[in-house]
Structure formats: C-alpha cells, structure tokens
C-alpha positions, 0 to 999 in steps of 0.5 A, spaced: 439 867 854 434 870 859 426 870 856 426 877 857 431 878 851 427 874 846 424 876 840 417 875 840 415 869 835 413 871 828 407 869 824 408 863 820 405 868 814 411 870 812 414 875 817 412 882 819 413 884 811 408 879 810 404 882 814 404 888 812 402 887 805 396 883 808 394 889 812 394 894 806 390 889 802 382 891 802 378 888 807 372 885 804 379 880 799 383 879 805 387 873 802 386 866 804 393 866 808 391 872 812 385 869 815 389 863 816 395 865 820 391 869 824 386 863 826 389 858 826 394 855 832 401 856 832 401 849 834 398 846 828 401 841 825 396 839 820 394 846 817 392 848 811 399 853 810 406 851 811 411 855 815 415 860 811 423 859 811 424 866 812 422 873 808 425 871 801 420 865 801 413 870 803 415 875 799 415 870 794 409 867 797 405 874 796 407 875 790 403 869 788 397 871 791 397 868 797 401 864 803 400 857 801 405 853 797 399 851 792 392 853 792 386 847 792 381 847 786 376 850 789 380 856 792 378 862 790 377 870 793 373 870 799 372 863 800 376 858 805 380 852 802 382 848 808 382 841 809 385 840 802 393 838 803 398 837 797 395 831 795 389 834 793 392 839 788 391 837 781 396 839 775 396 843 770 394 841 763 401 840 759 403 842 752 406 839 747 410 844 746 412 848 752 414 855 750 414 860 753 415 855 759 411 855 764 412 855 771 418 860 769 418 867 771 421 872 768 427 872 762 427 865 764 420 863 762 423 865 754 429 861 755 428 854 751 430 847 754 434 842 752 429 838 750 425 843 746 433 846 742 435 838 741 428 836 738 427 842 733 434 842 732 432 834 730 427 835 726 429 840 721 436 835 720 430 830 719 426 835 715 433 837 711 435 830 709 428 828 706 428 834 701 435 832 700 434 825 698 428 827 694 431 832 691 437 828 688 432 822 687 429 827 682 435 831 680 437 830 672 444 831 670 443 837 665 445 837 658 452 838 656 452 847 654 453 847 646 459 852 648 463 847 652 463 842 646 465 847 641 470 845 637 475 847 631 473 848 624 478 846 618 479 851 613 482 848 606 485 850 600 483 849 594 487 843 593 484 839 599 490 841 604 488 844 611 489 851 611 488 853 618 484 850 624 480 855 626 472 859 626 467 859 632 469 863 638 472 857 641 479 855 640 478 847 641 479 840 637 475 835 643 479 828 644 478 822 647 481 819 654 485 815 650 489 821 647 490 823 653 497 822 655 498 818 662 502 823 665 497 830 663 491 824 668 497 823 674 499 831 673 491 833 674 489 828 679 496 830 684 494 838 683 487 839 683 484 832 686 488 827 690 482 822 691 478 822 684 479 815 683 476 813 689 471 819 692 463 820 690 464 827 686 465 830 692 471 830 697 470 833 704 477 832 706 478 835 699 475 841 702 477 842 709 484 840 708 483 846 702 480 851 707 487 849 712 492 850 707 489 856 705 489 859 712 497 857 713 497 861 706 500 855 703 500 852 695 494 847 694 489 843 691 482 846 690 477 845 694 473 843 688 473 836 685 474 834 678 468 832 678 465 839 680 469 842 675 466 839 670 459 840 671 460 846 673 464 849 667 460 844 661 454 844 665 452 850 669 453 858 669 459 860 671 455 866 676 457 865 684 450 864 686 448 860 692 443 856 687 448 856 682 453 852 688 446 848 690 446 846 683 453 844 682 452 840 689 446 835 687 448 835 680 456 832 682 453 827 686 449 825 680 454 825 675 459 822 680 454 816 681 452 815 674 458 817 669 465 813 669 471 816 671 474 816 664 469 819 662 469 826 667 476 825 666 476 826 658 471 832 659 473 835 664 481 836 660 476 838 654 472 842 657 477 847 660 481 853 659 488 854 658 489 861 657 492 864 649 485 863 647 485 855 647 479 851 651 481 844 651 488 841 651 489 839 644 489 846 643 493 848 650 498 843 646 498 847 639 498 854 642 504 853 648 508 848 645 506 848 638 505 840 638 498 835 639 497 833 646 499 826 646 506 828 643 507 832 651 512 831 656 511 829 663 514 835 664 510 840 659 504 835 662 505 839 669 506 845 667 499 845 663 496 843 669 499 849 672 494 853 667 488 851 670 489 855 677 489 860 671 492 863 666 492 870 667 497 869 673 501 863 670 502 863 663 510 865 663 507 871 657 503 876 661 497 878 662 498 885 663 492 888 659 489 884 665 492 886 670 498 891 669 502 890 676 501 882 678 500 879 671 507 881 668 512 876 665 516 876 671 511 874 676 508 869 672 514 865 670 516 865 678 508 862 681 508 858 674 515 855 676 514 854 684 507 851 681 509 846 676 515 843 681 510 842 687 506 838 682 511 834 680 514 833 686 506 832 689 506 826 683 511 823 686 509 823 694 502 820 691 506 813 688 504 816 680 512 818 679 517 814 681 523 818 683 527 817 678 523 819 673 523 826 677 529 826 677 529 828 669 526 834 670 530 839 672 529 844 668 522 849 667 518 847 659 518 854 658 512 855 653 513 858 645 511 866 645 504 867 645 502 866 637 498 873 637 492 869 632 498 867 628 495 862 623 489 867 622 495 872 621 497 875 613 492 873 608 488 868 611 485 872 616 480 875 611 480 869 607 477 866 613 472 871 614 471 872 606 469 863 606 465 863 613 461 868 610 459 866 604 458 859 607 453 861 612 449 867 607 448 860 602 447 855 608 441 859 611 440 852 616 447 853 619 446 858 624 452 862 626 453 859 633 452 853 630 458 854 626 462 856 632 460 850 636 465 846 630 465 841 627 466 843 619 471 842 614 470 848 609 472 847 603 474 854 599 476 856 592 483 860 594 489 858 590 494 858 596 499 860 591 496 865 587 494 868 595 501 869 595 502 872 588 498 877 589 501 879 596 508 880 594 506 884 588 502 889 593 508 888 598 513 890 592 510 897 591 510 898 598 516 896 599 519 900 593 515 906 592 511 907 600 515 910 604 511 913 611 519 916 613 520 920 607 513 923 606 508 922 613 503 926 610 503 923 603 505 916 604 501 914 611 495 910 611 496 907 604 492 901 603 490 896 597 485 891 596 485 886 590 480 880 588 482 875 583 476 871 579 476 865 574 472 867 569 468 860 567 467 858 574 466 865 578 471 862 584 474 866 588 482 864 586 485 870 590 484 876 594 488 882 598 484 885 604 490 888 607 497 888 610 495 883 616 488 881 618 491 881 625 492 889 624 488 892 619 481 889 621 477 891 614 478 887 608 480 891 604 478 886 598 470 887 600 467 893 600 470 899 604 466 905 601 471 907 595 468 909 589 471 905 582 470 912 578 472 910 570 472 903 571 465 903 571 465 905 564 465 898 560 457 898 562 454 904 559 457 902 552 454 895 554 448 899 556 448 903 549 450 896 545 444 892 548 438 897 550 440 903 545 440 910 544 432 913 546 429 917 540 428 925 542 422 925 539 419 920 544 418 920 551 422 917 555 420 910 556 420 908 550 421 901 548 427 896 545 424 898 538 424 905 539 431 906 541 437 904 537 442 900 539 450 904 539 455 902 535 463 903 539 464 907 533 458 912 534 461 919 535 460 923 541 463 930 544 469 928 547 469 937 549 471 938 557 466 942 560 461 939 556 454 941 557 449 935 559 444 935 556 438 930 557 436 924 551 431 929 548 436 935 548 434 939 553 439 941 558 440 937 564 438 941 571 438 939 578 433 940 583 435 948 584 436 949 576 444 948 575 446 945 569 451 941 568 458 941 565 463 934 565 471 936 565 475 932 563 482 929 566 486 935 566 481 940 563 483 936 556 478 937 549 477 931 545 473 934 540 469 929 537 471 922 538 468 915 537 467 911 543 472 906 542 478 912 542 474 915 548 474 909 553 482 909 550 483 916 553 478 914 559 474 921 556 469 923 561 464 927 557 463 923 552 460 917 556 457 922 561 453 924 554 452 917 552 449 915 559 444 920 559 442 919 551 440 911 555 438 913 560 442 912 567 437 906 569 439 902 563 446 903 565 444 901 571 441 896 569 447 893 565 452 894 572 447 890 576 446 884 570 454 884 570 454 882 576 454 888 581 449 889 587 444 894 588 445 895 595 447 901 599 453 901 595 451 903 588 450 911 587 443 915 585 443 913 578 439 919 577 445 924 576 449 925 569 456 922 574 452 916 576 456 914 568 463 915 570 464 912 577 460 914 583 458 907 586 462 904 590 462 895 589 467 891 592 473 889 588 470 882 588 465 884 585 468 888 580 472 882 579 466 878 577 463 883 573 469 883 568 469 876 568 460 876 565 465 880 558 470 875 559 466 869 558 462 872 552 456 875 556 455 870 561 455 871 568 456 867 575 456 869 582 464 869 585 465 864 591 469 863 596 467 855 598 466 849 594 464 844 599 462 843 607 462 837 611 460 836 619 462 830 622 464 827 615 456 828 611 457 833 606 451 838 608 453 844 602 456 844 595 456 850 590 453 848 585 455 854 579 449 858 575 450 862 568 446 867 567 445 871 560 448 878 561 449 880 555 448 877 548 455 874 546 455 880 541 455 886 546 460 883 551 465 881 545 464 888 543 465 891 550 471 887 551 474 889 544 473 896 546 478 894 553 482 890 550 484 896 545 485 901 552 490 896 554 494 896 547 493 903 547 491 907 552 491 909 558 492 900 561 499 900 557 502 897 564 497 892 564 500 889 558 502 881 558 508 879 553 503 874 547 496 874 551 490 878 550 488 883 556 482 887 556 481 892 562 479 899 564 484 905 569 479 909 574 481 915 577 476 919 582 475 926 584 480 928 589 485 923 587 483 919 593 482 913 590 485 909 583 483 902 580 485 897 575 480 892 573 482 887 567 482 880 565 485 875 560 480 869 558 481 865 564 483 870 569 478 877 571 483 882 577 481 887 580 486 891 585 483 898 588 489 903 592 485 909 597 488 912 603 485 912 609 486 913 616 488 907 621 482 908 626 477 903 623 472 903 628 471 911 627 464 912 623 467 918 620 473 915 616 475 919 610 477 918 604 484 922 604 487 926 597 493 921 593 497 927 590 504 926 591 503 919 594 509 914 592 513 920 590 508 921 584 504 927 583 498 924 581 496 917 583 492 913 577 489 907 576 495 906 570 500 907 576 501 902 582 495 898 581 496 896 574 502 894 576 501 890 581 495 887 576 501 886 572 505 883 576 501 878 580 497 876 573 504 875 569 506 870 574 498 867 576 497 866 568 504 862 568 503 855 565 496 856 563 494 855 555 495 862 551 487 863 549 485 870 544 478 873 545 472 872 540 473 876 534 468 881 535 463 883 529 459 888 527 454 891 531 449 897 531 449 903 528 454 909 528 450 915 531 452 922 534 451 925 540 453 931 545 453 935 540 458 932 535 457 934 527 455 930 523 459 929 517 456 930 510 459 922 508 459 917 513 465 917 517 470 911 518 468 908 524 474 910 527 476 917 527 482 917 524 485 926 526 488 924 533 484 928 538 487 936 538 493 938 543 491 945 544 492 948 550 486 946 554 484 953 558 478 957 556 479 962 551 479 970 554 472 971 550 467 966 550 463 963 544 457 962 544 454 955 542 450 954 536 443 953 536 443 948 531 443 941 534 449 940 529 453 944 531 454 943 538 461 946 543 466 945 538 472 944 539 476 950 541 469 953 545 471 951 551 467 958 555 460 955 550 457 952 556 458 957 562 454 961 566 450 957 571 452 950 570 454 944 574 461 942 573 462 934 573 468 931 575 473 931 572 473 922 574 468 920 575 469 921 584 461 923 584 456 927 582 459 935 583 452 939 580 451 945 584 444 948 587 445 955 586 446 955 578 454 957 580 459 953 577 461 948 583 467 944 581 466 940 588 465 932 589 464 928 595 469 925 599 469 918 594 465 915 600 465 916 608 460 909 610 465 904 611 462 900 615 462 893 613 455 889 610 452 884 614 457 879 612 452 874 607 454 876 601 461 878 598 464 872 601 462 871 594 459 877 592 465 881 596 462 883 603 465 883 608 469 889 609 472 893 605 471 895 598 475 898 592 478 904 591 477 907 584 483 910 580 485 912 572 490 915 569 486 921 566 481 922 571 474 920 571 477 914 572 482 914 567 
C-alpha cells in the first residue's frame, strides 16, 4: 500500500471521539490523560497510559473520568500521576456483604451473586431449622378437647332396665382398641394411611403420592395421616388456618413420638365421624347396621371406613337438605360402592386380606334406613328431656356441657308400662274420635298432655307430651300456657276450710282468729250473672268502675247451693264469691301449698276469675297438687329421677321431702267433696268399678281447653286437650275454639279427657290393693255468702230441693235486688245486677271484666306465651314445654 494513502496515526487516548471530549472539557481540569497523550511519545513503552484497543474502550475510559485503566492514589484534578504502574495501585476495602455490587455498572450492580443468593439462602434454612427444633422441643401436646371424648348417657326405666342410650349433643359410646375389630384396623390403614405402622406422624410420600393421584383425578388416601387426624379432630379446631396447619404439624411429630399406635389408632376411630349423628364407631355400628362395633364384617368393616371420606357424599341415604344435586341416594350409593370395593381390594394389594377372604365379599353391605332420632321417638323423647332436666335443676354442680360429655347413667322413675298405657288411651280417642279428614277445620292441631303421680312419693310414673317427641317439639305434659279453668276449684274450698271467711265489719287483713273456717255445707249464690261483691259487701270494681257479673256454664241459675252440691255441678259464681269473701291471695296461697309454682304461669290473683281457673300450671303439677289431697294434706315434689351415676359413683339420689300443706282434716274434706263430683257430677266418666275416685272437670272460656285431674289413694292423673296450630316456633300461637271437635258440640273436661283418665287409671290401677279414702269429719261453720238467705232453722247441711230447672234467660222486665243483705239476687232475678257490670266467664277461661262499666262477656285467648320455661323444674316440677289445657263439663271448669 503506498504511504500517501495511509491514514494518519491516531492518538493513543483513545481516538479522534477521545479526543473531542477532552476538547470540550474546561481548560483549567484537562484530564490527566490529556496532557499525557499529548506530551508523551508514542514510542513510549513505560508511560503511565496504556493504549486503548479501539473507541469502545476510550469512550469507556472517558466515562471513568480519565484515559488510564487505573488511577494511583494520589491522582486527582489537576496534578500528574506519573511514574506510578499497576502495581502501585491499592484496593479497595471489601464488604461483607457486596451489595449492591461494586465494580458493577448499571442493572448489573443490582443483580446478587451466587455466592450472595447461596449464603442468604443457607442462612435462613439455618435459621428456620433451629427455631423448629426449639419449637418442637418446647411444644406440649394439648389436652384431649371435652367434645371429642363425649359419650353417651344411659337413661333407665324405673325397674333398672335401659331405656335409651342417649343425652349430651354427641352420639358417642368410646371403646377400647381391643373392641376394635382386626378388620375395621386393616380397613382404615389401606384407605387413609398405608405407612401408619411405620411412619413418624407424618408421611411425606403419603402426600405427594395424594397431590399425584389427585391430579390423574383418581381415588385416594388422604394426604393426612391417621395421626394428623387424630390430633386434629381431638385436639385443635377444625378452621383452615395457616396456624392452625402449624399447629397440626409440630403437635403430629410430638404425638407421633410419644404416643403408641394402639392408642392413636383407638383415638383416632372413637373420635371420628360417621354421619347419622354418630361420632365414634361403637355409634357408627348402632346407627348403620343396628349392632355393636365388634360384631361387624370385614365387609361392613369397609363400608364405614368409606364414611370417613364424608358422609354427607357416601351414606347410601342422602344427604339431600345438604346438598340437593350430588348428595342424593342414587349418587351416594354409586361413590360409597366404588369406594368400599377399592378398600377392600387396596386390603388385599397391602398383605392385610388374603384373596380368598376377598373373594366372600361380592355383594355391597347396604346399610339399615337412617333411624330419624328413632329411640328418642313416641314418648321417650319428653321422657328424656323431662329427667335431664330435673337431674340438672337439682344437681347444680353438673353443668349441662358436662352432662353432654357423657358418662351417666340416670335413673328415673317412669314406669314403662303405665308410659304405654297412658299412650294408648290417648291414641284411642284419636283414633276413634279425631278425624282431620272429616273436619279439617275442627279436628286439625288436637293435642293431649297427661302426668301421672304416685301419691306417697310424688315420682313421676307416666306422662303424655304429644303424638312424637321427633314431630311435636313441645311436651305437652309440661306447661304449654293452657288454662286449667275449674280444675282450680278443690283450692278456694281448701283456702276457705283452712284460712276462713273474713269478717265484714273488719279490715281486710284480718288474722286467722277474726276469720271464720267454711264448712262444704256453707251456702253460697249459685245464681248466673251473680254480681261480685268484695268480703265487706261492696260491689266489686275494676280499675275503670265496671262491676262484675259471674255466668255460669250455660247461663245456668243454681239459686242458693252448698259448696258441696256446687263443686258437683262445677257452679262458678258460687266459688267466685267464696274467693272474694277469703280473699284471692289465700286461695293462692293454698294452690302454691298444694304444690303449684307462682311463676309466670300463675294469673293475677286480684281478679274475681283468678278462683275459677285463669292459671295455667303443667299437668304435672297439677298431678302432684291432687296428690297433697290424696295423701291427707301432705305434699311432695313430683320427680322424674331417682338416682345418677358418673363412671359408676353415685353422685345424686332423691331423697322425698313431706311438707304439711293442709291439716289432714281439710284435705279429707276437700277430697270428699271430689270424690262426690265423681259419683255424682259433672266426673261420672271417671268413674272406677269398686275404687274410690276423687277428681274435678275443667272447661275454659272459648272452649279452648278442657281438663281432668283426679285420683285414687295410690294414684294422682292429670290429662289436658287444647287445640293449637303446629307452628311451635311462632311466638304468637294461640289457643283455637274446640266446639264442634271429635263431632261433639262442646268439649268438656267430662268428655275425652275423663276418658282417657279412665282408660289409662283402669288399667294402671290393675293388680294394685283396693284402698277407701279417710272418712272425713266435721269441720267449720256453715255459713252463707253472695247473697244466699239465710233460713230462720239452720239448714241441713245439704240441701235437699235439686237446683231449679227454669229456663235460664233473663226475664223481659228486670228486678231489682233487695237491699237487704239477706235477700240478695234470688233465683229468678236473673236482670237483678245489670247495668255496668263485668260479665265473669262462664268457665273459668280468664278474668272478662269490662273497663267501661259495659257489660263484656270477652276473656282471652286461654294463653298465648307458649314458650317453654328454663328446663329446671317441671321435670319434676312440669317444666319443659308444654302445660295443661283446662276443660269441664259446665264450663267454668266444669
């Protein structure tokens, strides 16, 4: 190449770009590298700069600042740095850790090295391994929780034989690894977790090989092992929570380590659920193949370890309230069928079936129909309810979760046979007489209640709390919010015998020796629309000046009438009077001494009605408060349980208590005076061929309640019918009207619950010793009240005129009463007392005065609160739902 075409050298700073920025620096801070490359020789082998390979390199090189590769120490602005080579250039200082990267220019120098990713990436393992081993080393398995060793309570009839196996919220009977059969071990280990016997807790291969599977969409094993459910279902909560699996994890090593398989086996099996309400397999065996768990097939074996994938998708029943489309029989019989085949096969590819034992079970173990609560079904149901109540109202140190864990056996007092005696006698009248088809509008929402005491110890024998306690919710045996109406009269004539008359020249608290006691022979105004008068004769008033006039059953007149002949033919004013002359807070006074509870069933004792029935107790307790009369004045408690043992101490035993209601001469009096209703009167159906029988009908106001409550000297019954509708968690329920119910065109308490009394006492009664009652004697004085005149000889104690007969209307032209206290509303005066004035009802229903000085005729509605009470009492006492609906032949409680 000739030298006129060769290019002209280039500076060794870096070329003619170099070269251009060193131009457009300011002259006074020329880099270094400029006055070097144009000083120095370009022949210089031992200059300070090296030459550049190209313009990359210098415009690299400008970009550091100057043209050299490195900068000696000492090399700043505007001085020289000659003489210095490489080797006199000093490092850096490292870091420790060399981030951001030096040396590194731009994205680069935020990129970490391998070594800086693999050391932090150690350190946190390192990290995250010591704070697991300390927290292993410090976790404590926690306690087992109370719900998971829940067991069953046994409930036993008053002869020491089981009646159900029930109570608490869980359906469990815990039992030992040994009960556990071979088959129920081999089948839970093939499906849920082969390496059980060998693993830690946990099983890693367990869940990847699950992760796998699940992703081929094919049937597996859990990921879970047994040990992981068993701490999980016995020990921790069931949320799905990050901390709740951390939990699980640490908990499963320790358990795993500690605890033998035997034992998490037998926990895990007891613990778990099988769907129908049962927890554990003892109740899994009752509840799918009505059999204990050590009786079941290798096959059954199988099908109940399919259970435990869940039961809402393999119980062959359904589950279609929980889920209407998959949960059906159909699709449920179909998984639970490829499920139970796939374990049994899976038993025999793990050596734990042999082939031949396989070969036996060709055919699925269809599981029995669900049982829908079938022992608590029929009557046991309230019986139940009735004895765990008043078990926990008189053991105050059990607590009801404790009683739900399980454990106890109660002891109660129902007879089992008298139980279905009293049944049948109710589901005959609904068999013969109710009949929804022919009369929707008249037969429809019947319902019973019945309580059946014995008299010298108040144990609750039998009771009635509806057709089914796994239909009708209340028990119609406790109280429902029905009034008793006439019923209630036995404790005025027991309030007048044992407190007495009050004096009308006195005030009104006046004490026992101013008053004077009341003979049954006294006689009273039995004249309907009676007008109410207080003790001192003044007419009775409510709060707006309405006075009060008490009808009778049927607008009947009685015209003057003993006590006696009254409670006969269930007259209402007379007793009504006889209340006020006491004083309704005596009578209550007497109710509550009896028995009854002044709770919020008990009415307003200030109101003329109050003496005819307004309350309205439970059938239970109006059982027991018959019984006090029974048993010549002496009252006991009715109960439900006699004894109750946890884990085989007896921790409760009833213990009966007498308390002196009445002087035995009053309750002989007052049980003669019923026992003549029932020969006599409105009881006649009540009637026991060679027995003595006392008892009272009850009717209310409206007809919407009728009542029986009567007893022989062993036996106190008490039966109640009302109609209400089925909507038992309506707050608003009421009472509906009976007329024309059963094709009869009034129920009275001397109608269908006297026959079902009769019915169910002439069979109970069977084989018991045929006892008279006491002979009564004497007693009080024979006095005469509402108006009732008073004869110049001393009347007989009884009256011996029948009552009068004439029609019971009104006269056209009205009387006036006399204003003598002699002559008070005569018989015929039937318009003596009208004119602003209460109308009483004609049974007892409630309390119908009038605001407004009108007559008012109207009475509520028998009751509308039918909640059920708090449960402690009327197990004994008659709480629980339901009370008793009132009735009587004449109304009033007649």
């Amino acid at each position: 190449m000739s030298e006129h075409r060769r290019k002209t050298p280039q500076p060794q700073g870096g070329g003619r770009a170099a070269a251009r920025r060193a131009a457009q620096q300011p002259a006074g801070r020329r880099s270094e590298s400029s006055r070097r490359a144009t000083s120095a020789s370009p022949s210089d082998a031992y200059g300070e700069e090296a030459s550049y390979g190209g313009r990359a390199e210098a415009r690299r090189a400008a970009q550091r600042g100057g043209g050299g590769r490195r900068r000696g120490a000492g090399d700043t602005g505007g001085h020289e740095g000659r003489g210095r080579g490489r080797a006199d250039a000093r490092p850096g200082k490292k870091r420790l850790i060399d981030y951001p990267r030096a040396g590194k220019y731009g994205a680069r120098r935020w990129v970490p090295s391998w070594k800086l990713v693999s050391g932090v990436t150690l350190s946190f393992l390192g990290l995250m391994m010591g704070a697991a081993g300390i927290a292993y080393a410090l976790v404590v398995p926690p306690n087992i929780k109370d719900v998971a060793t829940a067991q069953n309570n046994v409930y036993y009839w008053a002869d020491d034989t089981p009646m159900v196996a029930t109570g608490g919220s869980v359906n469990r009977q815990s039992i030992g690894y040994a009960q556990i059969p071979v088959a129920m071990r081999n089948a839970v280990i093939s499906a849920e977790n082969k390496s059980f016997e060998t693993d830690r807790g946990i099983d890693p291969m367990g869940i990847g090989r699950a992760v796998y599977n699940m992703a081929r969409g094919g049937d597996t094993q859990g990921g879970s092992t047994i040990t992981q459910q068993y701490v999980k279902n016995s020990m921790l909560s069931q949320d799905q929570t990050l901390s709740r699996k951390v939990k699980e994890l640490f908990i499963t090593l320790k358990v795993g380590e500690t605890e033998s398989k035997k034992k998490v086996m037998e926990g895990y099996l007891n613990v778990s659920y099988y769907g129908r309400g049962a927890s554990g397999l003892q109740a899994a065996a009752r509840a799918y193949y009505d059999k204990d768990a050590t009786d079941l097939t290798p096959s059954e074996c199988a099908f109940l370890a399919t259970l435990l994938k869940g039961a809402t998708y393999y119980d062959p029943a359904g589950a279609p309230e929980i889920d209407q489309e998959q949960a059906t029989p159909a699709k449920n019989t179909k998984r639970a069928k490829l499920r139970w085949k796939w374990i049994l096969d899976e038993e025999v590819k793990d050596g734990r079936m042999t082939q031949a034992e396989r070969a036996k079970y060709t055919t699925f173990p269809m599981p029995e129909p669900p049982r829908k609560d079938a022992k608590l079904g029929g009557q046991t149901g309230y019986l139940v309810d009735l004895a765990t109540k008043y078990f926990l109202a008189q053991k105050e140190d059990v607590t009801e979760r404790q009683l739900a864990q399980g454990g106890y056996e109660i002891h109660t007092t129902f007879d089992r046979k008298k139980v279905t005696q009293l049944a049948t006698a109710v589901n005959k009248v609904y068999a013969d007489k109710i009949d929804v088809k022919a009369r929707p509008e008249l037969d429809s929402h019947v319902q019973f209640g019945g309580a059946s005491v014995d008299t010298k110890t108040g144990a609750i024998v039998a009771t009635y709390g509806g057709q089914d306690a796994t239909k009708h919710y209340t028990n119609n045996a406790d109280v429902t919010g029905a009034q008793v109406g006439s019923t209630f009269k036995p404790f005025v004539l027991a309030a007048a015998m044992q407190y007495g008359k009050r004096d009308p020249e006195l005030d009104a608290d006046q004490s026992d020796s101013e008053r004077t006691l009341v003979s049954p022979k006294s006689i009273y105004n039995g004249d309907n629309k009676l007008k109410i008068k207080k003790y001192n004769g003044e007419v009775w008033r409510n709060a707006k000046g309405g006075e009060w006039l008490q009808t009778n059953d049927g607008d009947k007149s009685y015209g003057p009438i003993d006590l006696r002949t009254a409670m006969q033919e269930s007259a209402n004013s007379p007793y009504v009077q006889l209340g006020m002359d006491v004083g309704t807070d005596k009578v209550k006074e007497a109710a509550l001494d009896a028995g009854l509870r002044d709770d919020d069933y008990m009415a307003d004792a200030k109101v003329p009605s109050y003496s005819i029935g307004t309350s309205s107790p439970s059938a239970i307790r109006m059982a027991g408060a018959y019984a006090t009369f029974a048993t010549s004045g002496q009252q006991r408690d009715p109960f439900s349980v006699t004894e109750v043992k946890h884990r085989g101490e007896v921790i409760y035993q009833h213990e009966t208590v007498s308390e002196p209601a009445f002087p035995s001469i009053v309750a002989d009096n007052v049980t003669d005076v019923l026992k003549n209703v029932v020969e006599k009167g409105t009881g006649t159906p009540a009637q026991l061929p060679d027995r003595d029988v006392a008892g009272k009908t009850g009717t209310t106001d409206g007809n919407k309640s009728a009542w029986f409550v009567g007893y022989t000297p062993q036996l106190s019954t008490a039966v109640s019918m009302f109609r209400m509708d089925d909507n038992e968690k309506n707050k608003n329920r009421k009472f509906l009207k009976m007329f024309g119910t059963g094709g009869e065109e009034k129920i009275h308490g001397a109608s269908f619950p006297a026959q079902i009394w009769h019915d169910y006492m002439a069979v109970a009664m069977k084989g018991m010793e045929v006892k008279d009652f006491p002979e009564p004697q004497p007693y009080g004085e024979t006095l005469y009240g509402g108006g009732a005149p008073s004869p110049t000889p001393t009347p007989s104690p009884t009256p011996s005129q029948t009552p009068s007969s004439e029609p019971s209307s009104p006269s056209p032209t009205p009387s006036s009463p006399s204003p003598t206290p002699s002559k008070s509303c005569g018989t015929f005066d039937w318009d003596c007392n009208n004119g602003g004035t209460d109308t009483g009802t004609t049974d007892g229903g409630d309390n119908s005065g009038t605001t407004d000085g009108n007559t008012n005729t109207g009475t509520t509605d028998g009751g509308t609160d039918t909640g059920t009470t708090d449960g402690t009492t009327d197990g004994t006492n008659g709480n629980g739902n339901g009370n008793n609906a009132a009735g009587g032949f004449f109304g009033g409680g007649g």
